[in-house]
Backbone as numpy.savetxt, mean C-alpha at the origin, in Angstrom:
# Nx Ny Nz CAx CAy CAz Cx Cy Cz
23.17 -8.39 -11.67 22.66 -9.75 -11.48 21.35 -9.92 -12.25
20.92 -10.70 -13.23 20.06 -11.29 -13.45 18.80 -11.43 -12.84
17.62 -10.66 -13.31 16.55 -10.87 -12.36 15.77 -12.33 -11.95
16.13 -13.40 -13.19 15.96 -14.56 -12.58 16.24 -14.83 -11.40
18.20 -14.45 -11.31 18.76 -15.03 -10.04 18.37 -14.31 -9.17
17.58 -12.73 -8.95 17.51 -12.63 -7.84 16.12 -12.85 -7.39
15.29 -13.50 -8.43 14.06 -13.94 -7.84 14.28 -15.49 -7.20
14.98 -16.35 -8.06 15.86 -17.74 -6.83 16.47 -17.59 -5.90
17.09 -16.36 -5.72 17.65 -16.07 -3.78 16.25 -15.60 -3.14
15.66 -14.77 -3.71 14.57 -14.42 -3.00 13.64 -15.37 -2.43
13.24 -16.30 -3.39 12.83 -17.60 -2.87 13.17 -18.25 -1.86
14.61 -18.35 -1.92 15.38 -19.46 -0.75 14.92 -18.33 0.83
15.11 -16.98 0.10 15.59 -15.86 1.24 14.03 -16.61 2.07
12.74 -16.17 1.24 11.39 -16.23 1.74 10.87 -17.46 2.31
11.33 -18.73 2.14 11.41 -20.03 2.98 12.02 -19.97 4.18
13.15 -19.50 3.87 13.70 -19.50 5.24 13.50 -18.62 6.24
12.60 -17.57 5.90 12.22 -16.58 6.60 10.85 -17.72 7.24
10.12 -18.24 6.57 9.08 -18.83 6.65 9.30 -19.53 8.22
10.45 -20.60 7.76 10.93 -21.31 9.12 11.49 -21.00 9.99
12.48 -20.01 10.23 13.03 -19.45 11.04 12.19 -18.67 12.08
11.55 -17.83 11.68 10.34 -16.80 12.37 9.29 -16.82 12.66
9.18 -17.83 13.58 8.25 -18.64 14.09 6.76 -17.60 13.97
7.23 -16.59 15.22 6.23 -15.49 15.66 5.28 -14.92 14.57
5.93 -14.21 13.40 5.42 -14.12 12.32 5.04 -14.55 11.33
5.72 -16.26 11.24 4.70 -17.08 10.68 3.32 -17.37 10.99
2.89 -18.07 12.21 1.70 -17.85 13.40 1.08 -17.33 13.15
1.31 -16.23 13.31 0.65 -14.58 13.11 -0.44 -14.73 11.72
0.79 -15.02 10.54 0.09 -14.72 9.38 -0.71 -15.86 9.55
-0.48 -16.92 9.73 -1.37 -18.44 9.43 -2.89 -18.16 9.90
-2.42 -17.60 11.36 -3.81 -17.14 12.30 -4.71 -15.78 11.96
-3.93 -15.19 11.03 -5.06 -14.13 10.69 -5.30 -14.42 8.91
-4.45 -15.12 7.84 -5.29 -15.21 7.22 -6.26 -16.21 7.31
-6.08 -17.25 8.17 -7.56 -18.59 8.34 -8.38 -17.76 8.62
-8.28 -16.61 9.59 -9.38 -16.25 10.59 -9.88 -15.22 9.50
-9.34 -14.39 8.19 -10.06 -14.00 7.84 -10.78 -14.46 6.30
-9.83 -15.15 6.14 -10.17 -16.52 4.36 -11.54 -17.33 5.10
-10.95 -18.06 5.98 -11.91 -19.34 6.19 -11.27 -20.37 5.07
-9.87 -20.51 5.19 -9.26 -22.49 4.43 -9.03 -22.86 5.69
-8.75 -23.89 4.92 -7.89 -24.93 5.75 -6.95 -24.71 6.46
-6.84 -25.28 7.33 -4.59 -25.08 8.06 -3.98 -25.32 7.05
-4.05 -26.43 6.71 -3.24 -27.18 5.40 -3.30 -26.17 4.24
-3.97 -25.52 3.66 -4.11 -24.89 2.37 -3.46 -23.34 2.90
-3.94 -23.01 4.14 -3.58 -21.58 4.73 -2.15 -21.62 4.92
-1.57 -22.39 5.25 -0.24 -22.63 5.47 0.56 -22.70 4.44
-0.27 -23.48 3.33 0.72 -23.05 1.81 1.15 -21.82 0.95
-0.27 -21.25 1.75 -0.49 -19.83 1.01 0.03 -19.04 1.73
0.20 -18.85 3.19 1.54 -18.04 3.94 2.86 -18.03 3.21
2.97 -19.80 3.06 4.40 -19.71 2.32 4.61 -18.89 1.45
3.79 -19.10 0.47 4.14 -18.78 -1.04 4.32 -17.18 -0.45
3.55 -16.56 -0.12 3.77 -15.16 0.52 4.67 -14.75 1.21
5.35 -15.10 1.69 6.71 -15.40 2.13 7.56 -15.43 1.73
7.86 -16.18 0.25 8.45 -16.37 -0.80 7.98 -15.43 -1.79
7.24 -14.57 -1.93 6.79 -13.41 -2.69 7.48 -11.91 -1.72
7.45 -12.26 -0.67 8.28 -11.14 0.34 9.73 -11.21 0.16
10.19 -12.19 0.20 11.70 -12.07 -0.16 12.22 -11.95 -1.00
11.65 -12.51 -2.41 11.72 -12.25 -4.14 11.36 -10.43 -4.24
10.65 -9.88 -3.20 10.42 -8.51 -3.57 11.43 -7.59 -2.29
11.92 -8.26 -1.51 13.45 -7.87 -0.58 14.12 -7.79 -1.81
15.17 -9.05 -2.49 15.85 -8.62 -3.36 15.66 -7.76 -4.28
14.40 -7.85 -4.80 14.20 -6.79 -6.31 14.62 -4.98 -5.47
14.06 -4.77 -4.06 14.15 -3.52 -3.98 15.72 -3.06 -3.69
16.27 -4.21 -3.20 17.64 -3.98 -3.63 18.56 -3.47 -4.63
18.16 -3.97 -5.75 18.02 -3.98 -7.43 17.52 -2.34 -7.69
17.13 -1.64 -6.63 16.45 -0.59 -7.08 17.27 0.45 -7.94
18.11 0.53 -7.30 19.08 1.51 -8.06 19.53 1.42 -9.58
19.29 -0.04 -10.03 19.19 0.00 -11.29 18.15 0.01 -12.24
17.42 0.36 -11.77 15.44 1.11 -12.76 16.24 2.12 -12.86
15.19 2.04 -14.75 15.69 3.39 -15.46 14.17 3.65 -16.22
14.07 4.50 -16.98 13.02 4.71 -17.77 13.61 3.88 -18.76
14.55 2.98 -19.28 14.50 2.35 -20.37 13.94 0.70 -19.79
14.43 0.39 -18.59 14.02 -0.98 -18.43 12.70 -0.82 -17.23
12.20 -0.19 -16.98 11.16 -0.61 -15.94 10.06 -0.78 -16.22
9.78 -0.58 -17.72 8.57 -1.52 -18.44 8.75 -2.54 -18.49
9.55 -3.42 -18.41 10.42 -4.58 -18.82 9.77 -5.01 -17.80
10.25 -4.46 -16.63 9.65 -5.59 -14.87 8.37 -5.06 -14.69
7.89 -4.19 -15.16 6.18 -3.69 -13.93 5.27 -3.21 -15.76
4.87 -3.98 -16.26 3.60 -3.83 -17.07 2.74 -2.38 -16.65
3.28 -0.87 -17.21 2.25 -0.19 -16.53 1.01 -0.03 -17.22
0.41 -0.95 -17.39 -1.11 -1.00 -17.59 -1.90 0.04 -16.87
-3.09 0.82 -17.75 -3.89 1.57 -17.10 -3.47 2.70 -16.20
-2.21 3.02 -16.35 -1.55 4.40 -15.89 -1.73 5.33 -16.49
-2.71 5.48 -17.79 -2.93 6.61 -18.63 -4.13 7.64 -17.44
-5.09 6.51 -16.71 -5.67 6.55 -15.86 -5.17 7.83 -14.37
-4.18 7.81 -14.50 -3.62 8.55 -13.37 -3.15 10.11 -14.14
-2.80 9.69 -15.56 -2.89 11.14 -16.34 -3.88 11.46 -16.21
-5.29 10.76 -16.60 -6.76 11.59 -16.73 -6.81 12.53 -15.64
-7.07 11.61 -14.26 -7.18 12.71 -12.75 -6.20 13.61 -12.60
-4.75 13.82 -13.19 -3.96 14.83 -12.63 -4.41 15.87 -13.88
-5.29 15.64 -14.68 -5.43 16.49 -16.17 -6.77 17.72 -15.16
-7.20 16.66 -14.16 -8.05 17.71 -13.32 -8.10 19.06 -12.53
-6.43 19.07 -12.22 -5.67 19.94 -11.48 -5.76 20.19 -10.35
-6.12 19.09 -9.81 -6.24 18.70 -7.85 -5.39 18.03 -7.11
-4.13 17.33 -8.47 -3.19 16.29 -7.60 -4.28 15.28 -8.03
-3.51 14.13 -7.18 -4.26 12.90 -7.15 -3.89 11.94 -5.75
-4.61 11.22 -5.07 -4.49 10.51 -4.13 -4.74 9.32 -4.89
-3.52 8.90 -4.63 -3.14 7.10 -4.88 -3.52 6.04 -3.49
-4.60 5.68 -3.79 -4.68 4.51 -2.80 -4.26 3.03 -2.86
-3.36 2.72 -2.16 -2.87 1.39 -2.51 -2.30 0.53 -1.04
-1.62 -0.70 -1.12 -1.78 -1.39 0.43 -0.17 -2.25 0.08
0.28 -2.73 1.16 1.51 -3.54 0.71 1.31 -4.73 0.40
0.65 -4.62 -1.00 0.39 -5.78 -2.13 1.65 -5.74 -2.86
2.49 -6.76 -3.41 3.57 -7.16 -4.06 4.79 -6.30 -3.91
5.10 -6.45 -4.71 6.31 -5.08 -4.48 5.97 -3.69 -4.43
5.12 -3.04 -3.30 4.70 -1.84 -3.34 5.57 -0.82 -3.78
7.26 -1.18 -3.50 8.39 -0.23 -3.63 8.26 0.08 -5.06
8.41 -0.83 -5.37 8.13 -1.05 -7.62 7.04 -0.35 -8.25
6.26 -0.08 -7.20 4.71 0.22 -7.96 5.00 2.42 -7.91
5.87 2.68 -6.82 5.83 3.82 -7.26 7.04 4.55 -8.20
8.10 3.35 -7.85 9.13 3.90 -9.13 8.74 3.94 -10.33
7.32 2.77 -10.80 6.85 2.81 -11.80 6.27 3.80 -12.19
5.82 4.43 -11.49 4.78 5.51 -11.65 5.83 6.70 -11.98
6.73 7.20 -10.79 7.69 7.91 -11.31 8.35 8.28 -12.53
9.12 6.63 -13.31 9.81 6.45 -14.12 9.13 6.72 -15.29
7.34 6.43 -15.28 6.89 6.78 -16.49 6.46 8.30 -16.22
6.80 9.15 -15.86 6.80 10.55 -16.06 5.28 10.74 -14.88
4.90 10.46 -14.14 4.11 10.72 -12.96 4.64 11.00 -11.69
4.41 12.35 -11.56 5.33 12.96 -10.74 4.69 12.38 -9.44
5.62 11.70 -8.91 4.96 11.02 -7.53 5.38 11.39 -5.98
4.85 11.24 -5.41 4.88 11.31 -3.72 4.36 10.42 -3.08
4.64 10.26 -1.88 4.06 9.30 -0.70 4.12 9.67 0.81
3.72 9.45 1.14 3.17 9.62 3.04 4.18 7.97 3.33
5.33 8.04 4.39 5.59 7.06 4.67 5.82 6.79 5.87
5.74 5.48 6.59 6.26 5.41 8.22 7.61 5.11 8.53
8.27 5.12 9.12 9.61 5.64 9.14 10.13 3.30 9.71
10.69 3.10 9.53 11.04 1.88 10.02 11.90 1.96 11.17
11.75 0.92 12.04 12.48 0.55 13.59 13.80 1.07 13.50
14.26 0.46 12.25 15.77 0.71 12.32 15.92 2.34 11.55
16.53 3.30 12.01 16.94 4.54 11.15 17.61 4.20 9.92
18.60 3.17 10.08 19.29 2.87 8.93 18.19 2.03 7.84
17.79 1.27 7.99 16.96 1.40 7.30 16.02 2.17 6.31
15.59 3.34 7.20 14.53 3.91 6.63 15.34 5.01 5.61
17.07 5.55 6.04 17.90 6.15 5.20 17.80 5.46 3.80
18.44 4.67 3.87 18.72 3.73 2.62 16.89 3.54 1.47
15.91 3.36 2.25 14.97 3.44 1.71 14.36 4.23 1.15
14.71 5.31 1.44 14.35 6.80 1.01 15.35 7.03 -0.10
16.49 6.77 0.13 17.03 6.76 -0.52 17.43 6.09 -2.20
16.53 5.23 -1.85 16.37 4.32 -2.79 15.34 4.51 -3.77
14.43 5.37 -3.11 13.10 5.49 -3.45 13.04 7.10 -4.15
14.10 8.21 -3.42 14.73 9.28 -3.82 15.37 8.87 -5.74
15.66 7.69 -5.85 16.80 7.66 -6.77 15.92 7.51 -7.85
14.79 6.71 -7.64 13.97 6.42 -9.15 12.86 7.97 -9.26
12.92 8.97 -8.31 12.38 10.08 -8.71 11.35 10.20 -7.52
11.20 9.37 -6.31 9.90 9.67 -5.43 10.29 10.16 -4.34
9.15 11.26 -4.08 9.28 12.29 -2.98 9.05 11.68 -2.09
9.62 12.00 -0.82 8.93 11.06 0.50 8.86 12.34 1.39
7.78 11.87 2.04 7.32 12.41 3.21 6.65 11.68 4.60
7.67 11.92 5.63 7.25 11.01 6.55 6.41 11.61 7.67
5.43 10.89 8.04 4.72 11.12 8.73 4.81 11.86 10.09
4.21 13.08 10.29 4.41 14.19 10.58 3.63 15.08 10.37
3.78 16.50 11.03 2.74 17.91 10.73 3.42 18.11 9.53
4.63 18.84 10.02 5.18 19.28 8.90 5.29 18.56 7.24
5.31 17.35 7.46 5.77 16.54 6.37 4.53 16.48 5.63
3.38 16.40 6.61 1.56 16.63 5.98 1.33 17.93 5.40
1.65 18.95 5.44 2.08 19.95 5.33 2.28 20.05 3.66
3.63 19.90 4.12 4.67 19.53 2.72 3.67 18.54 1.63
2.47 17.19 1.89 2.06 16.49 1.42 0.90 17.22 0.41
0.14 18.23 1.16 -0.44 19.40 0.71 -0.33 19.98 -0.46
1.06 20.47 -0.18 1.22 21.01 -1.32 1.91 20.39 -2.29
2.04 19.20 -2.31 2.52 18.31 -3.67 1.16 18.42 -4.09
-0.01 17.90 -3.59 -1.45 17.91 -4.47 -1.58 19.38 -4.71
-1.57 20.13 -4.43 -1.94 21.79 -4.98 -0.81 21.96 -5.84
0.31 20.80 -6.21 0.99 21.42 -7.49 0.83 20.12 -8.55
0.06 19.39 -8.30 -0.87 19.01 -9.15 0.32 17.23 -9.27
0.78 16.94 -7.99 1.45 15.57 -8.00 0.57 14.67 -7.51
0.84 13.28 -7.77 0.68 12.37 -7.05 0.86 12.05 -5.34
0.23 11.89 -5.11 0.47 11.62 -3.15 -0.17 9.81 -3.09
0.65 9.32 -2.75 0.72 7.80 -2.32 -0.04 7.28 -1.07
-0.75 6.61 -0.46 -1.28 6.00 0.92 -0.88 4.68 0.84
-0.14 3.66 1.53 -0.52 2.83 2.14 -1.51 2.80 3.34
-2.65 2.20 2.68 -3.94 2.29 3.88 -4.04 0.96 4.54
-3.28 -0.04 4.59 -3.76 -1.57 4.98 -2.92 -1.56 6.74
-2.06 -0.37 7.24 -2.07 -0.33 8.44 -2.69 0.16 9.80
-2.46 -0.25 10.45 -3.49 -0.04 12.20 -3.36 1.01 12.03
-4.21 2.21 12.10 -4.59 3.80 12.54 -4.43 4.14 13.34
-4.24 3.10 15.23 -4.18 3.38 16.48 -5.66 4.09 16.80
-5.88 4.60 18.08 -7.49 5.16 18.33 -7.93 6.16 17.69
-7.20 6.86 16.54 -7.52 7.86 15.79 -7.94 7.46 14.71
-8.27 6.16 14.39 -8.75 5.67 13.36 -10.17 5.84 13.07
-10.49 5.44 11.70 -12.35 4.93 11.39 -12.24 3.54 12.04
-12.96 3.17 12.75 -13.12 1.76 13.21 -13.83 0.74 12.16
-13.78 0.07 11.57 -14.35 -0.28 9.99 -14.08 -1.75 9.99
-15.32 -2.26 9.13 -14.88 -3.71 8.80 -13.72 -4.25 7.83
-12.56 -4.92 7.84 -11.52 -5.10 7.30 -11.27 -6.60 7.22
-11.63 -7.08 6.32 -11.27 -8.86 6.04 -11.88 -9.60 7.32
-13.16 -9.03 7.42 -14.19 -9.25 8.31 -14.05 -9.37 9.69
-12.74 -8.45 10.09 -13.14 -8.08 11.59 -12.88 -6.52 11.59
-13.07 -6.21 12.51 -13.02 -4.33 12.64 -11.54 -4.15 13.17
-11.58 -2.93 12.10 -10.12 -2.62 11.93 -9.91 -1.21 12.26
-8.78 -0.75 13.12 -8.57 0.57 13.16 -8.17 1.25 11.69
-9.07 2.07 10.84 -8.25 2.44 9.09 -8.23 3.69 9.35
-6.89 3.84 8.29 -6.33 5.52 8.40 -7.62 5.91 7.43
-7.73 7.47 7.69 -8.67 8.38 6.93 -8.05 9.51 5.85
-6.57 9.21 6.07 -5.75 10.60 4.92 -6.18 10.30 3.74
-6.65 9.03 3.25 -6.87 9.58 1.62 -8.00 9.83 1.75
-9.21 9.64 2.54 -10.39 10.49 1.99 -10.43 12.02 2.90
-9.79 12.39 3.91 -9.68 13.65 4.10 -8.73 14.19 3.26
-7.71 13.87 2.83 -7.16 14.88 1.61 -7.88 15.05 0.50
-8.54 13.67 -0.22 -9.36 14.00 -1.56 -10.47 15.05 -1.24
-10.93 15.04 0.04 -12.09 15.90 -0.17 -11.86 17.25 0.41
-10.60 17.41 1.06 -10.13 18.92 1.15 -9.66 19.74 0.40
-9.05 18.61 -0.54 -8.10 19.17 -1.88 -9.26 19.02 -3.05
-10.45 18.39 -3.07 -10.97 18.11 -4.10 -10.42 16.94 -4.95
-9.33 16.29 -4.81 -8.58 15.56 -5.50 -8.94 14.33 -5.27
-8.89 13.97 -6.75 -9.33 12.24 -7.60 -8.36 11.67 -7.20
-9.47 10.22 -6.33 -8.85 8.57 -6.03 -8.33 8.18 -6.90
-7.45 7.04 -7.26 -6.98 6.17 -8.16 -6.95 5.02 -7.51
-7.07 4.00 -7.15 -6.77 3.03 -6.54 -5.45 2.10 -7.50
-4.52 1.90 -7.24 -3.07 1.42 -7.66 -2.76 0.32 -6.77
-2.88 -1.04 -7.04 -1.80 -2.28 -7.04 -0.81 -2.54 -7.58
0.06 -3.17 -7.24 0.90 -3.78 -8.11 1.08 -5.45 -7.95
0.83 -6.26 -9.12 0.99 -7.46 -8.71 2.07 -8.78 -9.80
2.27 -9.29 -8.98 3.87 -10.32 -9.30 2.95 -11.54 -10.41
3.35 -11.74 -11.21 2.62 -12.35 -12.94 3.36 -13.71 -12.34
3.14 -14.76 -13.07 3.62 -15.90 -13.41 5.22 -16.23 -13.63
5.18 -14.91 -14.60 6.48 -14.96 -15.53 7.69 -14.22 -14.03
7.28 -14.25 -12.91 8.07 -13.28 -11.77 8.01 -11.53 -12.02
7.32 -11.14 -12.90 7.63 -9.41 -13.45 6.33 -9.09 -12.39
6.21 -7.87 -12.84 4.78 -7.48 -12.14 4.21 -6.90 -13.24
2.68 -6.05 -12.78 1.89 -5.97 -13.69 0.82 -4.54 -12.68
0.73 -3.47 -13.26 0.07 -2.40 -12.49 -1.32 -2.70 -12.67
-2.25 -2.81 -11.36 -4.03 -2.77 -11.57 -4.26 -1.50 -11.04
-4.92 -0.77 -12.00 -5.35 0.76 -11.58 -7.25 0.78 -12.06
-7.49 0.93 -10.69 -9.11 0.98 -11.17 -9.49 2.57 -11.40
-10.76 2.73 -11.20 -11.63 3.97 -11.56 -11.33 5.04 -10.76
-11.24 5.93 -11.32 -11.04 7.72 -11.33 -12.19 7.51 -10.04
-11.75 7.71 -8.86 -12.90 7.80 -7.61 -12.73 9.42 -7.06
-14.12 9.91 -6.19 -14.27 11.47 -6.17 -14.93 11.05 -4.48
-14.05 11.92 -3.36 -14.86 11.91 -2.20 -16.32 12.95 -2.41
-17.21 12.40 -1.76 -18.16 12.75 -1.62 -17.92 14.22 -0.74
-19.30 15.16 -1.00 -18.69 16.33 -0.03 -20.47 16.93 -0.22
-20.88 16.42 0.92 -22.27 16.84 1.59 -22.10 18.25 2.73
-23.07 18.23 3.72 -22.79 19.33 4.88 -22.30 18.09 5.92
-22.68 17.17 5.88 -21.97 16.14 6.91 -20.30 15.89 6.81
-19.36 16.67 7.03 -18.30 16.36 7.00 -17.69 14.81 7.22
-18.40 14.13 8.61 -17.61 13.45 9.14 -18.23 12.16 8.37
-19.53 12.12 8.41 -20.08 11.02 7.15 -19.51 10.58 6.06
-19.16 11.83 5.41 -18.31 11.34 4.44 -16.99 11.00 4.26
-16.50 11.37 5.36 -14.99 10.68 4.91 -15.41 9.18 5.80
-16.30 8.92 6.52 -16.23 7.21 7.41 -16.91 6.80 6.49
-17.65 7.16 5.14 -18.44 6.37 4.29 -17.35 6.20 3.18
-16.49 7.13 2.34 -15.68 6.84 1.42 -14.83 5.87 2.14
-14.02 5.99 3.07 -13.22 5.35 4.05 -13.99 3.97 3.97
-14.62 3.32 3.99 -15.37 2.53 3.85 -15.67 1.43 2.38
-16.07 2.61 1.67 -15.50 2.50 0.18 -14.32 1.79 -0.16
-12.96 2.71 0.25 -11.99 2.67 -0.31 -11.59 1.27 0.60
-11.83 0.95 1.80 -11.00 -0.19 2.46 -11.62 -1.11 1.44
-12.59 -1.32 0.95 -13.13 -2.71 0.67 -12.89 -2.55 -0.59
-12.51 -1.61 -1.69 -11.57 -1.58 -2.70 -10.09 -2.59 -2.35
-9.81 -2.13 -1.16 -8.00 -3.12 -0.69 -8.41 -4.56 -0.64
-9.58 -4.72 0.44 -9.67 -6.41 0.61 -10.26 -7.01 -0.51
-11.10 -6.54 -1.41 -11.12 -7.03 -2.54 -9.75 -7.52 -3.31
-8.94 -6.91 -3.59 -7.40 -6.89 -4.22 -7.03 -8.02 -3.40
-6.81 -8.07 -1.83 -6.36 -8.87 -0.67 -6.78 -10.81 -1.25
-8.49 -10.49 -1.23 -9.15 -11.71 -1.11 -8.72 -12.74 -2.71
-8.45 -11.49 -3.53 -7.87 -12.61 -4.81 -6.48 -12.20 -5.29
-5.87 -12.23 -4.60 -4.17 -12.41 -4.42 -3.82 -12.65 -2.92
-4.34 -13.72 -2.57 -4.04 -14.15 -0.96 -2.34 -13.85 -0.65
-1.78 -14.82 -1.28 -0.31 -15.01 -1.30 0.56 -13.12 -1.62
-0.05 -12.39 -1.62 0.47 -11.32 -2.03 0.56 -9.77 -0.88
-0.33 -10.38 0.13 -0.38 -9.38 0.78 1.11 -9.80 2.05
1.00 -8.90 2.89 1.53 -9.37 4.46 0.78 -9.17 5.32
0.43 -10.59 5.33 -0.42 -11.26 6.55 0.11 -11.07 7.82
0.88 -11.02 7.99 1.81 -10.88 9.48 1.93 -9.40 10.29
1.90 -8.55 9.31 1.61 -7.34 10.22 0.48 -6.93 11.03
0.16 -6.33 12.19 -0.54 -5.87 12.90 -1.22 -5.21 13.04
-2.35 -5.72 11.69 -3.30 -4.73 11.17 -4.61 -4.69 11.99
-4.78 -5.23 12.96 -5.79 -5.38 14.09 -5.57 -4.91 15.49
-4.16 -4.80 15.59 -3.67 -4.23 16.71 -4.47 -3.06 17.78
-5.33 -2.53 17.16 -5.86 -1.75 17.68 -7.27 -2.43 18.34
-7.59 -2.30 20.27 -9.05 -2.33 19.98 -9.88 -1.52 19.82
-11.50 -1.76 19.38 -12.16 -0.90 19.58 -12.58 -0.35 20.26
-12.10 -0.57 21.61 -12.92 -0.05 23.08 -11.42 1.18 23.26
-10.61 1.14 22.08 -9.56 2.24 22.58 -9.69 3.32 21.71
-10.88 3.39 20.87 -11.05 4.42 19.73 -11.39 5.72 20.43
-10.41 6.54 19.90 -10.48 8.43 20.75 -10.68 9.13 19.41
-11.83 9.67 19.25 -12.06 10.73 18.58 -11.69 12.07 18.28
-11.23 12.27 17.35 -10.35 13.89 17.18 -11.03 14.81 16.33
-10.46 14.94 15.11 -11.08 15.85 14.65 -12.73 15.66 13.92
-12.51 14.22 13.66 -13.50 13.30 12.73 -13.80 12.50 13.34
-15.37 11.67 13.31 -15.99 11.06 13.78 -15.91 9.89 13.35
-15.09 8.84 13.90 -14.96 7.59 13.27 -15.69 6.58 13.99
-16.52 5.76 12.66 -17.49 5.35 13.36 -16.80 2.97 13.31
-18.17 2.75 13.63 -17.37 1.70 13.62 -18.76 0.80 13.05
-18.39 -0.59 12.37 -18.92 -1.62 12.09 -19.34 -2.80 12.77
């Protein structure tokens, strides 16, 4: 099928998701006003369109099975991926920090397909069948998965000590084991694995988006070669990089509104439920 046509089902798909799903429309309307500051009227357009950027990127991951190394320059511009050669030229692996901005699925086949040996830390979805097929999918363009777990952290380890890529989505709730941190200006429970792995492994940040162009393709934003800090204060430094790195995401967030998912339950956590473990997570 034609990637036009499956960016026009995706469309129809992402409207009607819009109207149908009440709960998660709401949701998004009420947390991006509460953390943009527009209008209802303007906030509500910009849910849509995000909406309609969620379902245009449902179909494409469908489509997955047909990325190859001959066409996946074609859909994802990998701009600034030479960037992710430099840090693995270091021999620490590399921690990819990135959030479910556009087609996140796309952003690591890309990486894959152009010869970056990749991995990811993933959460397993409600449905099993689901999360088969996704792995599976994600198995096919060349990416390792590892789901969240000892063992699978484990296993995550040693992809960076053999000098791969390791993936984070960081834009979800941490639960009370989190850094408690400011996040699109309210405090957010944030995971800490990419700055406790960079600074256990020694291994260079990359920060990696992927974002949906005009033309419907996407386009890779890869910023600066980043290095956790490593003082005698252990716990300082990973709630200060941690810190760092979130406001690397809401930056990305605040100028591609329409691109994130607003609707998930990235606040879910309060702060009066934060339990401290190994690391001292502090809060804002």
């Amino acid at each position: 099928m034609p990637h036009r046509v499956l960016l026009s089902l995706g469309k129809g798909l992402g409207i009607l998701y819009y109207h149908l799903i009440a709960k998660e429309r709401n949701r998004a309307i009420k947390q991006m006003q509460r953390s943009l500051g527009y209008s209802e009227e303007q906030t509500k357009k910009l849910v849509k369109n995000s909406f309609i950027n969620l379902g245009r990127s449902f179909m494409e991951i469908l489509y997955t099975p047909n990325l190859s190394k001959k066409n996946i320059n074609y859909f994802v511009e990998p701009e600034g991926i030479d960037k992710l050669r430099t840090a693995l030229a270091e021999r620490h692996g590399c921690v990819v920090l990135t959030a479910h901005i556009g087609n996140w699925e796309w952003l690591a086949a890309s990486l894959s397909l152009n010869d970056i040996p990749t991995t990811t830390i993933v959460k397993p979805q409600p449905n099993s069948q689901h999360t088969r097929i996704l792995n599976e999918y994600r198995e096919l363009v060349g990416v390792e998965v590892f789901a969240r777990g000892t063992s699978e952290l484990l296993a995550a380890a040693r992809a960076l000590k053999k000098g791969k890529v390791l993936g984070f989505l960081v834009d979800q709730d941490a639960g009370p084991g989190g850094a408690f941190i400011k996040f699109l200006g309210r405090t957010a429970s944030t995971p800490l694995g990419p700055a406790v792995f960079a600074r256990k492994f020694s291994s260079p940040v990359v920060p990696v988006f992927i974002l949906r162009q005009a033309n419907g393709r996407h386009k890779l934003v890869v910023g600066d070669i980043l290095h956790a800090p490593k003082t005698d204060d252990v716990d300082a430094d990973l709630l200060n990089f941690t810190i760092s790195l979130t406001q690397i995401v809401e930056n990305v967030i605040r100028k591609n509104p329409t691109q994130w998912l607003w609707f998930q339950k990235r606040w879910n956590t309060d702060p009066e439920e934060q339990k401290i473990k190994h690391h001292v997570s502090g809060r804002q």
